[in-house]
N, CA, C and O atoms as a Maestro MAE file, in Angstrom:
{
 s_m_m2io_version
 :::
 2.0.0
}

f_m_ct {
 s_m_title
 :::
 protein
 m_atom[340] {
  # First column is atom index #
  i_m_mmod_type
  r_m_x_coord
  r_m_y_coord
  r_m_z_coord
  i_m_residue_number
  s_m_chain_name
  s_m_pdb_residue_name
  s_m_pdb_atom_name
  i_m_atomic_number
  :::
  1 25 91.151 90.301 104.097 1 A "UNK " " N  " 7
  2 3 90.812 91.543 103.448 1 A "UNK " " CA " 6
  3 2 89.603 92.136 104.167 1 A "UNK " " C  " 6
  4 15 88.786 91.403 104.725 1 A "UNK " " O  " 8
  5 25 89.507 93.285 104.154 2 A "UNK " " N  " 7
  6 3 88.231 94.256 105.264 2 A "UNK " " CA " 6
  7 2 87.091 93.842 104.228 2 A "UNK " " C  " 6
  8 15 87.227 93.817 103.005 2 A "UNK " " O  " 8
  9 25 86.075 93.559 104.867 3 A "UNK " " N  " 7
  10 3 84.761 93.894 104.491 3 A "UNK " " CA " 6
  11 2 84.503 94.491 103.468 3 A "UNK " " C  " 6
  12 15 84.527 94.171 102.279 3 A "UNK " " O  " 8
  13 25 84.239 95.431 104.027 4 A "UNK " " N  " 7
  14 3 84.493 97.264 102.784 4 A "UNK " " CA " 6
  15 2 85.368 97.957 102.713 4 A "UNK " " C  " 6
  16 15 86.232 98.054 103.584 4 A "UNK " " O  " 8
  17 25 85.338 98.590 101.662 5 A "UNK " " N  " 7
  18 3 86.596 99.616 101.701 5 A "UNK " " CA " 6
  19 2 86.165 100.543 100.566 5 A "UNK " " C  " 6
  20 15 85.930 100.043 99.465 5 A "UNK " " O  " 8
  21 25 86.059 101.705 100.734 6 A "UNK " " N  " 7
  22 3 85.821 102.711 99.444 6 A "UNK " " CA " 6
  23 2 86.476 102.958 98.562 6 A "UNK " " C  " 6
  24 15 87.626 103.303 98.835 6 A "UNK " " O  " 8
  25 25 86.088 102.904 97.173 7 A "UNK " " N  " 7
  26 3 86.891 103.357 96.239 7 A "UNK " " CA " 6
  27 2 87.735 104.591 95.995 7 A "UNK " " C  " 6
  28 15 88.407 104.616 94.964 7 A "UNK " " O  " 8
  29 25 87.777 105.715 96.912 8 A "UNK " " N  " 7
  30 3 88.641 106.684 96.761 8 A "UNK " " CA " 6
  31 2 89.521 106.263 98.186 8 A "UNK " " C  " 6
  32 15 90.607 106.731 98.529 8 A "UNK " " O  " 8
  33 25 88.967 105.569 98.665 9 A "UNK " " N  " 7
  34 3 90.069 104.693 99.675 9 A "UNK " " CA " 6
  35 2 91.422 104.009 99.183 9 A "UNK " " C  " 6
  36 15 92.550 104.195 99.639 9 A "UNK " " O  " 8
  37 25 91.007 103.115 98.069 10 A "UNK " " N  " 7
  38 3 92.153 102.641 97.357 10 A "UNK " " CA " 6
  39 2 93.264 102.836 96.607 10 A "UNK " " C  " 6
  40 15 94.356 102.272 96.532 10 A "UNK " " O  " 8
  41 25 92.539 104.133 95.848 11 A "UNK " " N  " 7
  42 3 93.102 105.151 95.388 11 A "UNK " " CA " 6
  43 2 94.470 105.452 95.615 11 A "UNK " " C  " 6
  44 15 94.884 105.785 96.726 11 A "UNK " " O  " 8
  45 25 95.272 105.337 94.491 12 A "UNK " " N  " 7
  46 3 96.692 105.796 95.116 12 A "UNK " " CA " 6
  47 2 97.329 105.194 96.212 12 A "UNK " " C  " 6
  48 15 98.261 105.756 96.786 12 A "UNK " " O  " 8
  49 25 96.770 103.758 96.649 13 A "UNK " " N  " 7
  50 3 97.305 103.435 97.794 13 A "UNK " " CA " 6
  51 2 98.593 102.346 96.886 13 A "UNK " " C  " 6
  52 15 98.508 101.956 95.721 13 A "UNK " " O  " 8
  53 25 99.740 102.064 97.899 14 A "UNK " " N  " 7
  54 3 100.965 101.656 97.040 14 A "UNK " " CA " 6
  55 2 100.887 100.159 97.129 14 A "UNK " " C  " 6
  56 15 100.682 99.639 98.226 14 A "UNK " " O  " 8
  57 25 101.039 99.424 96.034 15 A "UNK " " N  " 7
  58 3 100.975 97.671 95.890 15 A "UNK " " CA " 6
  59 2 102.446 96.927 96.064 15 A "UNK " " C  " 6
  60 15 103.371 97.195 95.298 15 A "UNK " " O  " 8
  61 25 102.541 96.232 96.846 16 A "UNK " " N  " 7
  62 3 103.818 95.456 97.151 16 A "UNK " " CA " 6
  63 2 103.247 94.149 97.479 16 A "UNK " " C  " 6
  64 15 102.240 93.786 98.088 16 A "UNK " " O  " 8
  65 25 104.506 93.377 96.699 17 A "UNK " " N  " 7
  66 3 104.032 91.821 96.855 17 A "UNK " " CA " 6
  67 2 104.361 91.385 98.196 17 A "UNK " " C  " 6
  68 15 105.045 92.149 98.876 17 A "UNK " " O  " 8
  69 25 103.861 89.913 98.851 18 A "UNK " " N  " 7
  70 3 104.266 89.546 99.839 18 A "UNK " " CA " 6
  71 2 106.120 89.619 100.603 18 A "UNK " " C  " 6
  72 15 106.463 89.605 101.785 18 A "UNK " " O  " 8
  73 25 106.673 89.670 99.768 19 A "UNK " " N  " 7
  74 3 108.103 89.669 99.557 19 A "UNK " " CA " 6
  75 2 108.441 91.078 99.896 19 A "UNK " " C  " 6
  76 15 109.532 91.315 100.416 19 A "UNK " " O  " 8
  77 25 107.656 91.962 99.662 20 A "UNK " " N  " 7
  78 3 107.784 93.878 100.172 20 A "UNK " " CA " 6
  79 2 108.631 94.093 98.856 20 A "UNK " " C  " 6
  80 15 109.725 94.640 98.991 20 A "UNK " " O  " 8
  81 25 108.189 93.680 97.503 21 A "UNK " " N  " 7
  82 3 109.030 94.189 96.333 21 A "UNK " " CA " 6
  83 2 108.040 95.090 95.960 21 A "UNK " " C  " 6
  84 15 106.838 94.836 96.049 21 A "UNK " " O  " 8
  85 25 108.533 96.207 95.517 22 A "UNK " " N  " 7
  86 3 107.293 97.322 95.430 22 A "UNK " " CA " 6
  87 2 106.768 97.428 93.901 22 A "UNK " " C  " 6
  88 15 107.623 97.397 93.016 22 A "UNK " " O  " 8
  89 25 105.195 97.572 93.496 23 A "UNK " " N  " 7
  90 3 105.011 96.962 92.054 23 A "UNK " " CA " 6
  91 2 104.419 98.651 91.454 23 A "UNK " " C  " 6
  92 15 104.359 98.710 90.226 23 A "UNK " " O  " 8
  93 25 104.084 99.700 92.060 24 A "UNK " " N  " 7
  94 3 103.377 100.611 91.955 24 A "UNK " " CA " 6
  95 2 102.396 101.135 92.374 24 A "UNK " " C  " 6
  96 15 102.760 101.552 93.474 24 A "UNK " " O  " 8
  97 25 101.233 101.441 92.222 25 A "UNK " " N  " 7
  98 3 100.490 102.682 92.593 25 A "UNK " " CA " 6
  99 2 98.789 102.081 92.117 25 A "UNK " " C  " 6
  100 15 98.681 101.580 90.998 25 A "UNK " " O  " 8
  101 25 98.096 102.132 92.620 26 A "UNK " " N  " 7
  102 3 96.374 101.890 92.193 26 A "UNK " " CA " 6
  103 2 95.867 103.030 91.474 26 A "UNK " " C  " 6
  104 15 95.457 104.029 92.065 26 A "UNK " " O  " 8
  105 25 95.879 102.925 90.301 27 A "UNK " " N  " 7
  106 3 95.251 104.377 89.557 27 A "UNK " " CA " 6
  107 2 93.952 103.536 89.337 27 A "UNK " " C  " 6
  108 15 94.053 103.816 88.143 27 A "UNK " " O  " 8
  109 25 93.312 103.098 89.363 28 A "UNK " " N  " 7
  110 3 91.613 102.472 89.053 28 A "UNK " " CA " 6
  111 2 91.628 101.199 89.443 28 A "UNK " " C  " 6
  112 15 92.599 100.583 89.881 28 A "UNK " " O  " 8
  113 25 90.447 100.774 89.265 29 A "UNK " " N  " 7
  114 3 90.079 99.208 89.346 29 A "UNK " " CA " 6
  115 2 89.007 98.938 88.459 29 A "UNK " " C  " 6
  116 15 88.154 99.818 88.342 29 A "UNK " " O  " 8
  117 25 88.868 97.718 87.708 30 A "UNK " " N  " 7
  118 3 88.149 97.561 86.720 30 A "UNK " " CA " 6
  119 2 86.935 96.542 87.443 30 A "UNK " " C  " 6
  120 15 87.355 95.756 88.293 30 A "UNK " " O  " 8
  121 25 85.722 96.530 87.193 31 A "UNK " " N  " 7
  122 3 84.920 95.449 87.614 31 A "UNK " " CA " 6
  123 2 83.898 95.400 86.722 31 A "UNK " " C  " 6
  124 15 83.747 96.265 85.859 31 A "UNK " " O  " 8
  125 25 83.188 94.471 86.854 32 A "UNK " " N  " 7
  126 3 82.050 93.540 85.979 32 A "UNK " " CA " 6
  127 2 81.064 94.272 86.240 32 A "UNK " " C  " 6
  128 15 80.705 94.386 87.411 32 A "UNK " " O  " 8
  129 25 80.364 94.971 85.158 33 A "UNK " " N  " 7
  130 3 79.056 95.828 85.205 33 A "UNK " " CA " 6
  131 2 77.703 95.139 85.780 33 A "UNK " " C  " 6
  132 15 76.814 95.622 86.481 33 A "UNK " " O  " 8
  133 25 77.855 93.908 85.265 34 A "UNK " " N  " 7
  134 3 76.918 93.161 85.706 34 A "UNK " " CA " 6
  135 2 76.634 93.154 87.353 34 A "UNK " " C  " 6
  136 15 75.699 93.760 87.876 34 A "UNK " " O  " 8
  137 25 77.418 92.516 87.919 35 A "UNK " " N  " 7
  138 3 77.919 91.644 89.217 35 A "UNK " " CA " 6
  139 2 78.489 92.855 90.321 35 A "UNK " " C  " 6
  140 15 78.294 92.944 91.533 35 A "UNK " " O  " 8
  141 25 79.380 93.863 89.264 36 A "UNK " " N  " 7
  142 3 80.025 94.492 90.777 36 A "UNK " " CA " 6
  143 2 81.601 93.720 90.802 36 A "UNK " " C  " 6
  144 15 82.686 94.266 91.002 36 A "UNK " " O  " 8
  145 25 81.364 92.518 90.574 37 A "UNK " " N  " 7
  146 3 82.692 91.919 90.861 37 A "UNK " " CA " 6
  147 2 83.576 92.499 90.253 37 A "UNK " " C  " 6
  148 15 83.514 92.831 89.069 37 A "UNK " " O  " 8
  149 25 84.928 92.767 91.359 38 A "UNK " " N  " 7
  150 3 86.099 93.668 91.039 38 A "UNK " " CA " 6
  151 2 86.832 92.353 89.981 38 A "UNK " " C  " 6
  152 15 86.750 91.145 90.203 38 A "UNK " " O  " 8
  153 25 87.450 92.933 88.959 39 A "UNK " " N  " 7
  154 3 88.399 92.346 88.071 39 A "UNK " " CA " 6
  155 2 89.527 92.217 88.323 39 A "UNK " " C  " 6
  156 15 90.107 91.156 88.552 39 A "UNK " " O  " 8
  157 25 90.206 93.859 88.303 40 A "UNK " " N  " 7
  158 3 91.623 94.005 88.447 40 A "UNK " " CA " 6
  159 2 91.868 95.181 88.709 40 A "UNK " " C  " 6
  160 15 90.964 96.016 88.687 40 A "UNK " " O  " 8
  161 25 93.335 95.556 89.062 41 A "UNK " " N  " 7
  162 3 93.580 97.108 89.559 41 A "UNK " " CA " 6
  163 2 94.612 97.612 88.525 41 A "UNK " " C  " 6
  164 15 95.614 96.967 88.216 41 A "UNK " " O  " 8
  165 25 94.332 98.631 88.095 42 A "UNK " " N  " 7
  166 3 94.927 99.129 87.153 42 A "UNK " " CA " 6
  167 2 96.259 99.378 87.620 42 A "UNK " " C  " 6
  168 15 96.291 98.605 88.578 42 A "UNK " " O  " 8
  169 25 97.449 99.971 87.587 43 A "UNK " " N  " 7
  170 3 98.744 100.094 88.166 43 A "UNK " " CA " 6
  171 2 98.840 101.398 87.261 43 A "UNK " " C  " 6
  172 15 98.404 101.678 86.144 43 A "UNK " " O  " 8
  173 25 99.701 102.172 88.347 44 A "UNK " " N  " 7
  174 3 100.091 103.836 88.286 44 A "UNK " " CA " 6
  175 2 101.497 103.643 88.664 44 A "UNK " " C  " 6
  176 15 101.820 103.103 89.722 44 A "UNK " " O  " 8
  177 25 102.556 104.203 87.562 45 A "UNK " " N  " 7
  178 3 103.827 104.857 87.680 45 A "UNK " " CA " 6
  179 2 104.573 103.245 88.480 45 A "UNK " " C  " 6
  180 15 105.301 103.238 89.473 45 A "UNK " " O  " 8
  181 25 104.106 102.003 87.677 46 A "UNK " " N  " 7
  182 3 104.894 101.166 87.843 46 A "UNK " " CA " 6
  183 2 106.239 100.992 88.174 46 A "UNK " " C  " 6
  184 15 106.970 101.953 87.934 46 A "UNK " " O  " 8
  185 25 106.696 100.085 88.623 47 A "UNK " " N  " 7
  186 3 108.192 100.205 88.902 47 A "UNK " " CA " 6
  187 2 108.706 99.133 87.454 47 A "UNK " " C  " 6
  188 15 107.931 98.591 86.665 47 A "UNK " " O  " 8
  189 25 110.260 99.060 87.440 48 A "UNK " " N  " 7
  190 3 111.046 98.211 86.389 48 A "UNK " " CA " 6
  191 2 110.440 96.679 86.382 48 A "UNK " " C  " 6
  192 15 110.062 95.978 85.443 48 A "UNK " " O  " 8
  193 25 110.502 96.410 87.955 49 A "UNK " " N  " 7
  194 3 109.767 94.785 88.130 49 A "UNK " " CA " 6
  195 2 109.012 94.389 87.725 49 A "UNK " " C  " 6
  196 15 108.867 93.167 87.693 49 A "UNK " " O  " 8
  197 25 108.011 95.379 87.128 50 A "UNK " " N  " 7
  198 3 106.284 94.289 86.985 50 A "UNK " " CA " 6
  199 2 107.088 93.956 85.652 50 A "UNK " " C  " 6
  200 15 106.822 92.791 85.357 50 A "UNK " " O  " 8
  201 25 107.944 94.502 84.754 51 A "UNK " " N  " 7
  202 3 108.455 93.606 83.686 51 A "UNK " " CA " 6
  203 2 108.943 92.261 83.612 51 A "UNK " " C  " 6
  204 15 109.209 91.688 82.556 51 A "UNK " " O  " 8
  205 25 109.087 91.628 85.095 52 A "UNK " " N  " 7
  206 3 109.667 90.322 85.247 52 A "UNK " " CA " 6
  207 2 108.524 89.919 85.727 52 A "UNK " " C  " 6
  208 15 108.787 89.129 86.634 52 A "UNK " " O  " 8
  209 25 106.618 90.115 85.528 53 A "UNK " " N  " 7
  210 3 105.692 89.467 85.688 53 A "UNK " " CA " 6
  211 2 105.118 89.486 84.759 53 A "UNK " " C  " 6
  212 15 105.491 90.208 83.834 53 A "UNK " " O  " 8
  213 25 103.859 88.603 84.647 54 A "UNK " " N  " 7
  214 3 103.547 88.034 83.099 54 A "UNK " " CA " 6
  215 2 102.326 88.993 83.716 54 A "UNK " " C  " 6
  216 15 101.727 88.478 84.660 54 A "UNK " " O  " 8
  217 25 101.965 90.065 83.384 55 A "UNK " " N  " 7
  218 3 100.859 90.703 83.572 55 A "UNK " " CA " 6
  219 2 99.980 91.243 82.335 55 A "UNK " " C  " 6
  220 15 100.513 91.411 81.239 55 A "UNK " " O  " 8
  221 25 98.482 91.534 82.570 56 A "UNK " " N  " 7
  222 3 97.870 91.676 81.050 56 A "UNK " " CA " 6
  223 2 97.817 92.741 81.377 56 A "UNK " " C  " 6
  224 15 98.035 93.134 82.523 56 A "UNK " " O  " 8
  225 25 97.352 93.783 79.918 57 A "UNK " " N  " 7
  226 3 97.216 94.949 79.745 57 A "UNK " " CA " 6
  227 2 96.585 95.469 79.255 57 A "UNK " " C  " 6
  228 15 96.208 94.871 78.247 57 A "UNK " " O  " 8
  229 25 95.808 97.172 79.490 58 A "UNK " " N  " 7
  230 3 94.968 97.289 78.941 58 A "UNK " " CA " 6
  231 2 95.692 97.872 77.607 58 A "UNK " " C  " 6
  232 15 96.864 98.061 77.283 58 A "UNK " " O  " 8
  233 25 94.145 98.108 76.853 59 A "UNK " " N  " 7
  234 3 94.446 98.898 75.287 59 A "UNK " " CA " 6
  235 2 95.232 100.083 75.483 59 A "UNK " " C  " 6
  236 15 95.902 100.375 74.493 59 A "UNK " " O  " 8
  237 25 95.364 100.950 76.592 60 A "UNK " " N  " 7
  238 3 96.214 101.854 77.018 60 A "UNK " " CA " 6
  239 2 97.398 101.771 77.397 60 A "UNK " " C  " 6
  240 15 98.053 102.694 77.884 60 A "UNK " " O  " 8
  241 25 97.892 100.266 77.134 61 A "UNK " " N  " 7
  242 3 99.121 100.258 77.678 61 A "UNK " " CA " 6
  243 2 99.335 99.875 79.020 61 A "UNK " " C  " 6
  244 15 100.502 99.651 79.339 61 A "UNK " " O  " 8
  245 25 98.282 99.729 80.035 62 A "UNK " " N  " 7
  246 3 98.472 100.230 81.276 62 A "UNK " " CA " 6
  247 2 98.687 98.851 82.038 62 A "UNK " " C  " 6
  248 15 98.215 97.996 81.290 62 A "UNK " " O  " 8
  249 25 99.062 98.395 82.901 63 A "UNK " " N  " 7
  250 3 99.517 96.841 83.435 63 A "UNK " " CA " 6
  251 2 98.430 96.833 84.498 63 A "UNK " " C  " 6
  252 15 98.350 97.846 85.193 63 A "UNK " " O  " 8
  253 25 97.381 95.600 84.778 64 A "UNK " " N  " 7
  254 3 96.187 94.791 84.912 64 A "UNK " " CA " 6
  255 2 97.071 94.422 86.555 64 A "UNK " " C  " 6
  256 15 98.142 93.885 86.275 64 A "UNK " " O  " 8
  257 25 96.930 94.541 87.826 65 A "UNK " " N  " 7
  258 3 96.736 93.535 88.713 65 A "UNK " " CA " 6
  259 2 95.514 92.879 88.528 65 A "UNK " " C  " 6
  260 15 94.552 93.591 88.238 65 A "UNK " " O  " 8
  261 25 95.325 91.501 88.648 66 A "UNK " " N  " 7
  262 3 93.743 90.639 89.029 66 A "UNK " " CA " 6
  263 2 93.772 90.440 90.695 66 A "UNK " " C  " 6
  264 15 94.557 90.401 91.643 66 A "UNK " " O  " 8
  265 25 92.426 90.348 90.381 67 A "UNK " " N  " 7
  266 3 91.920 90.497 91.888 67 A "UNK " " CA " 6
  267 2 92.111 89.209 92.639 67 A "UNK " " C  " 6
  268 15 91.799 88.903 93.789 67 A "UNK " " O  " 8
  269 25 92.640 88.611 91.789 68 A "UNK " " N  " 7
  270 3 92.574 86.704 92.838 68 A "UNK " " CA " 6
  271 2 93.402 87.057 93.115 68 A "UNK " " C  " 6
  272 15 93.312 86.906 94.334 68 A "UNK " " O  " 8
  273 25 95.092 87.856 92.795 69 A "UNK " " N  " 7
  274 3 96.377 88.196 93.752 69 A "UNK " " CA " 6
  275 2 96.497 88.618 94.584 69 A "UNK " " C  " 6
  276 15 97.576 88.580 95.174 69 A "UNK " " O  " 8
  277 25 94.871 89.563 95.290 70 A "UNK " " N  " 7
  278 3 95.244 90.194 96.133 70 A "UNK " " CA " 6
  279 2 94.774 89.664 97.256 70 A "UNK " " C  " 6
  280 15 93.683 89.175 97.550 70 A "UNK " " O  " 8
  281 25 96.295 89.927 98.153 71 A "UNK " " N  " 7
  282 3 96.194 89.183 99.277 71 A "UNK " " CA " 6
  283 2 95.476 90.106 100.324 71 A "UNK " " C  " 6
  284 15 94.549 89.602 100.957 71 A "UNK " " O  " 8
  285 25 95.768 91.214 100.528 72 A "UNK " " N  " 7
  286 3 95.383 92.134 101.880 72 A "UNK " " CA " 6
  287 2 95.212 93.634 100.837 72 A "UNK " " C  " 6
  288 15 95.717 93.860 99.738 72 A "UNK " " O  " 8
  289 25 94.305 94.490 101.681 73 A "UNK " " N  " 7
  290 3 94.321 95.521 101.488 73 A "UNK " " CA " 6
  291 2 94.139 96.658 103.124 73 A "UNK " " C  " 6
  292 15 93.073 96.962 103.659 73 A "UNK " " O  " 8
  293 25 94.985 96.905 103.391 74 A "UNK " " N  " 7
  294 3 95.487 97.912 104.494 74 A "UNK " " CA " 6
  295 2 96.519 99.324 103.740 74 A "UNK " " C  " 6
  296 15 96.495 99.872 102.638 74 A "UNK " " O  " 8
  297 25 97.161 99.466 104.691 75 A "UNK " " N  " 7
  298 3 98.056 100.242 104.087 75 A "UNK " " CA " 6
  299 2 98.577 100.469 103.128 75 A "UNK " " C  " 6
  300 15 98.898 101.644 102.950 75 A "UNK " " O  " 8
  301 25 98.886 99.510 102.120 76 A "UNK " " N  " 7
  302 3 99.086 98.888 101.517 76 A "UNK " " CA " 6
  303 2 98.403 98.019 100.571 76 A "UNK " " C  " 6
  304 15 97.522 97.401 101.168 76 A "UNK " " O  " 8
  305 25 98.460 97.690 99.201 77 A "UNK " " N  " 7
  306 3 97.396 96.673 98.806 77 A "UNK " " CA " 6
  307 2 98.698 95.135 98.825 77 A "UNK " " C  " 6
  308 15 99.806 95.595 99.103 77 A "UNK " " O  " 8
  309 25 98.726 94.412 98.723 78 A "UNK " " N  " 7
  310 3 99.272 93.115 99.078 78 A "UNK " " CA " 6
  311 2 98.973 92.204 98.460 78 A "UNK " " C  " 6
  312 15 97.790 91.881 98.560 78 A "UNK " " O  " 8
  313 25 99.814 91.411 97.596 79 A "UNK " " N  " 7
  314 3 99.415 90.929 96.371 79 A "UNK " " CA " 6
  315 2 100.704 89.950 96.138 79 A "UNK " " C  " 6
  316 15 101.916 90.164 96.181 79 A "UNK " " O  " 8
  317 25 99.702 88.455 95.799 80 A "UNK " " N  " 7
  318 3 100.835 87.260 95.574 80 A "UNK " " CA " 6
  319 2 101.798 86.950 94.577 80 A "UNK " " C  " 6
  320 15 101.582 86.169 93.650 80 A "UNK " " O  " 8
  321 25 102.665 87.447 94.732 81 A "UNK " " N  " 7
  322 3 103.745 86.961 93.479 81 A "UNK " " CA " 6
  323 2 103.440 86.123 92.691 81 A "UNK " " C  " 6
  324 15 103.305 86.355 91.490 81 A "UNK " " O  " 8
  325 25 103.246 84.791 93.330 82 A "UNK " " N  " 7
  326 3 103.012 83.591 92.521 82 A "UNK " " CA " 6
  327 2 101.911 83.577 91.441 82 A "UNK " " C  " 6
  328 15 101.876 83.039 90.334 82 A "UNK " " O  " 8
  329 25 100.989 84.365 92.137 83 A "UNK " " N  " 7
  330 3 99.826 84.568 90.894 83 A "UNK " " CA " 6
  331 2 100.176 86.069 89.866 83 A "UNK " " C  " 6
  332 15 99.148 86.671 89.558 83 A "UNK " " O  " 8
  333 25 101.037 86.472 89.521 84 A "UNK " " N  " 7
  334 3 101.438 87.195 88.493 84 A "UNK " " CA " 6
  335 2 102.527 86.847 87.739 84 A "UNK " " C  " 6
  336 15 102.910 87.525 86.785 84 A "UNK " " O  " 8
  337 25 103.115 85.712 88.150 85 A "UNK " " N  " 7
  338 3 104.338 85.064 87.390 85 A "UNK " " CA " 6
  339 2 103.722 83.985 86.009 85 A "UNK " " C  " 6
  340 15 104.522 83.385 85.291 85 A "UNK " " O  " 8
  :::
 }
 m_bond[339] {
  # First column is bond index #
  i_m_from
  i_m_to
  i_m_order
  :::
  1 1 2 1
  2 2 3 1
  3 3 4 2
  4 3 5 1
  5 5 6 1
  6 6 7 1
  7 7 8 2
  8 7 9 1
  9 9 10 1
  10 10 11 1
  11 11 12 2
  12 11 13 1
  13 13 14 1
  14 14 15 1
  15 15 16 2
  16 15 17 1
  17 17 18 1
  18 18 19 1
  19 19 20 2
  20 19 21 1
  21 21 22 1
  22 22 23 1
  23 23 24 2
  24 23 25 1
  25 25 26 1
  26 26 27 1
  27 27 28 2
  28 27 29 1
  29 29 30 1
  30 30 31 1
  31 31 32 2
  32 31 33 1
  33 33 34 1
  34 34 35 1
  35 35 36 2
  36 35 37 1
  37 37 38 1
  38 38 39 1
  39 39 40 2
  40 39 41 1
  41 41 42 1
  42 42 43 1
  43 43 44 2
  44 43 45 1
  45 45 46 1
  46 46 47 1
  47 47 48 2
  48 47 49 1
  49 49 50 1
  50 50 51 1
  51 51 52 2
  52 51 53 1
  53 53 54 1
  54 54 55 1
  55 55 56 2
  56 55 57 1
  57 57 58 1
  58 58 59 1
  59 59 60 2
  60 59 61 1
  61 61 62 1
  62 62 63 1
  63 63 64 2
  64 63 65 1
  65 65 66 1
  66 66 67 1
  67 67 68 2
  68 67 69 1
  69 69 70 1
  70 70 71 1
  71 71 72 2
  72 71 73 1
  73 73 74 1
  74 74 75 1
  75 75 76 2
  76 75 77 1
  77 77 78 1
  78 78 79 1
  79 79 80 2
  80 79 81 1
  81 81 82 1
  82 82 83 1
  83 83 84 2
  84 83 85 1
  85 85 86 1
  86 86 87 1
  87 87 88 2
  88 87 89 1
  89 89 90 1
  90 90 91 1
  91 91 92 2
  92 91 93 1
  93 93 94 1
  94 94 95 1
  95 95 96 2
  96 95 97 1
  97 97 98 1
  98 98 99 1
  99 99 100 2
  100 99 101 1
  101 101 102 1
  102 102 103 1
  103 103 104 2
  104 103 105 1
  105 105 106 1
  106 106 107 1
  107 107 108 2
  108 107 109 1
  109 109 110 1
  110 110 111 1
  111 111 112 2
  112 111 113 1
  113 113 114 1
  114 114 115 1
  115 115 116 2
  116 115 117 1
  117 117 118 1
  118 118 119 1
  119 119 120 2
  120 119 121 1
  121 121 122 1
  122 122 123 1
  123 123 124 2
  124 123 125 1
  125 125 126 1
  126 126 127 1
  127 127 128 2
  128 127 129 1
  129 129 130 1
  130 130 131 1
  131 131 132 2
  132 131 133 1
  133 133 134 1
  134 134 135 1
  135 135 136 2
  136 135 137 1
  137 137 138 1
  138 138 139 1
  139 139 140 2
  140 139 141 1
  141 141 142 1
  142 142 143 1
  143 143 144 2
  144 143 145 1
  145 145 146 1
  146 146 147 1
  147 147 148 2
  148 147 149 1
  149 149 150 1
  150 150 151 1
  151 151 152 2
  152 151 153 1
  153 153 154 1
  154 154 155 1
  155 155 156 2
  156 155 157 1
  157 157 158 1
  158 158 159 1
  159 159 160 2
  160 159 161 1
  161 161 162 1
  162 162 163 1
  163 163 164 2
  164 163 165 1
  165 165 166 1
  166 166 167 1
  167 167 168 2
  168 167 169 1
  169 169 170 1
  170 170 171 1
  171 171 172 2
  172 171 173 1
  173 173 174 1
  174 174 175 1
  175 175 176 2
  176 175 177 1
  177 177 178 1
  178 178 179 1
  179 179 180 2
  180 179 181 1
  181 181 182 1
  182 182 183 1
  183 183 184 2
  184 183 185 1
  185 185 186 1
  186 186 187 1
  187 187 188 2
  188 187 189 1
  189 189 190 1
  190 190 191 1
  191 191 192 2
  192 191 193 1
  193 193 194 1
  194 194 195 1
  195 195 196 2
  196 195 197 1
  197 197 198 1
  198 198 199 1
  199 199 200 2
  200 199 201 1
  201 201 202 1
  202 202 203 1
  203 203 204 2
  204 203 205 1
  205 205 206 1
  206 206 207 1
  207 207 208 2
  208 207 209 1
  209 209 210 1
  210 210 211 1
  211 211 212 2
  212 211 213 1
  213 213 214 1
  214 214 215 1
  215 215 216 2
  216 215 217 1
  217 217 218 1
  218 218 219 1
  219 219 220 2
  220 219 221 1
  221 221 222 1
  222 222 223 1
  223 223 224 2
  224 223 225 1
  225 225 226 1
  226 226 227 1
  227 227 228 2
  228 227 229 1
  229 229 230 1
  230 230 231 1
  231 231 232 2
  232 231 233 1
  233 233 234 1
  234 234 235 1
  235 235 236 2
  236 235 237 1
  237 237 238 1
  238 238 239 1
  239 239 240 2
  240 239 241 1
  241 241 242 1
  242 242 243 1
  243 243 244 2
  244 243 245 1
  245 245 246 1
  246 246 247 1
  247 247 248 2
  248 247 249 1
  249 249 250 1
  250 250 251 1
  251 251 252 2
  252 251 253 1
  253 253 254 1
  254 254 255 1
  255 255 256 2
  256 255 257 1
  257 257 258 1
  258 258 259 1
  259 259 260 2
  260 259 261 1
  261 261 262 1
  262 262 263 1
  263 263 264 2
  264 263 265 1
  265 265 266 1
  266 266 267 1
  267 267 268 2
  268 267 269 1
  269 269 270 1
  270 270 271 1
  271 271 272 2
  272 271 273 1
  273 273 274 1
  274 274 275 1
  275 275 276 2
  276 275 277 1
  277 277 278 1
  278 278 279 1
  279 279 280 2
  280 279 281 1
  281 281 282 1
  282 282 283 1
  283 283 284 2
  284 283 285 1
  285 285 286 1
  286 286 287 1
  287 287 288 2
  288 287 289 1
  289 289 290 1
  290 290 291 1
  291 291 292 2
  292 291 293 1
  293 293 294 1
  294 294 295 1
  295 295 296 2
  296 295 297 1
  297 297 298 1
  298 298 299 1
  299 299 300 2
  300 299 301 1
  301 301 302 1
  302 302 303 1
  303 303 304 2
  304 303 305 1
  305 305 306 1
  306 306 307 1
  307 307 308 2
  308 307 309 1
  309 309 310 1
  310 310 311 1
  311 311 312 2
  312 311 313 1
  313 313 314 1
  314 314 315 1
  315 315 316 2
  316 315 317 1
  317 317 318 1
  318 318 319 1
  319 319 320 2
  320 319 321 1
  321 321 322 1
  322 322 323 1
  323 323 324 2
  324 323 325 1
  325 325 326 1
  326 326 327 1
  327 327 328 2
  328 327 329 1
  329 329 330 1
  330 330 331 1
  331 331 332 2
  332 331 333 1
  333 333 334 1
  334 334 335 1
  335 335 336 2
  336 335 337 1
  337 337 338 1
  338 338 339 1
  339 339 340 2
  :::
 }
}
């Protein structure tokens, strides 16, 4: 994963698991007020699949990537199956 990367960088960028199954869209990321440490990425205009992952959610309804799944962030954000099952 890069170094840095800006938050309107991430933005809208599209999440697919290692497998290239496509999971949706980065509408936010949540992190620890304290620390900075990123939590999780919120998911935008999900696809049918993330229903066959055990994913948490916010009070909005909205489906939680965590940040230990993510494998790469390029083009793409990149994110381990195994850790959302």
């Amino acid at each position: 994963m890069a170094d840095k990367i800006q938050f309107n960088a991430l933005l809208s960028k599209l999440i697919v698991t290692k497998e290239g199954r496509r999971i949706g869209y980065v509408k936010d990321v949540l992190f620890e007020t304290s620390t900075g440490e990123l939590i999780s990425i919120v998911l935008k205009d999900p696809t049918p699949y993330v229903k066959n992952l055990n994913l948490e959610k916010t009070k909005e309804n909205e489906y939680l990537i965590p940040y230990s799944a993510i494998i790469a962030i390029g083009d793409f954000v990149i994110v381990s199956e195994e850790d959302l099952i």
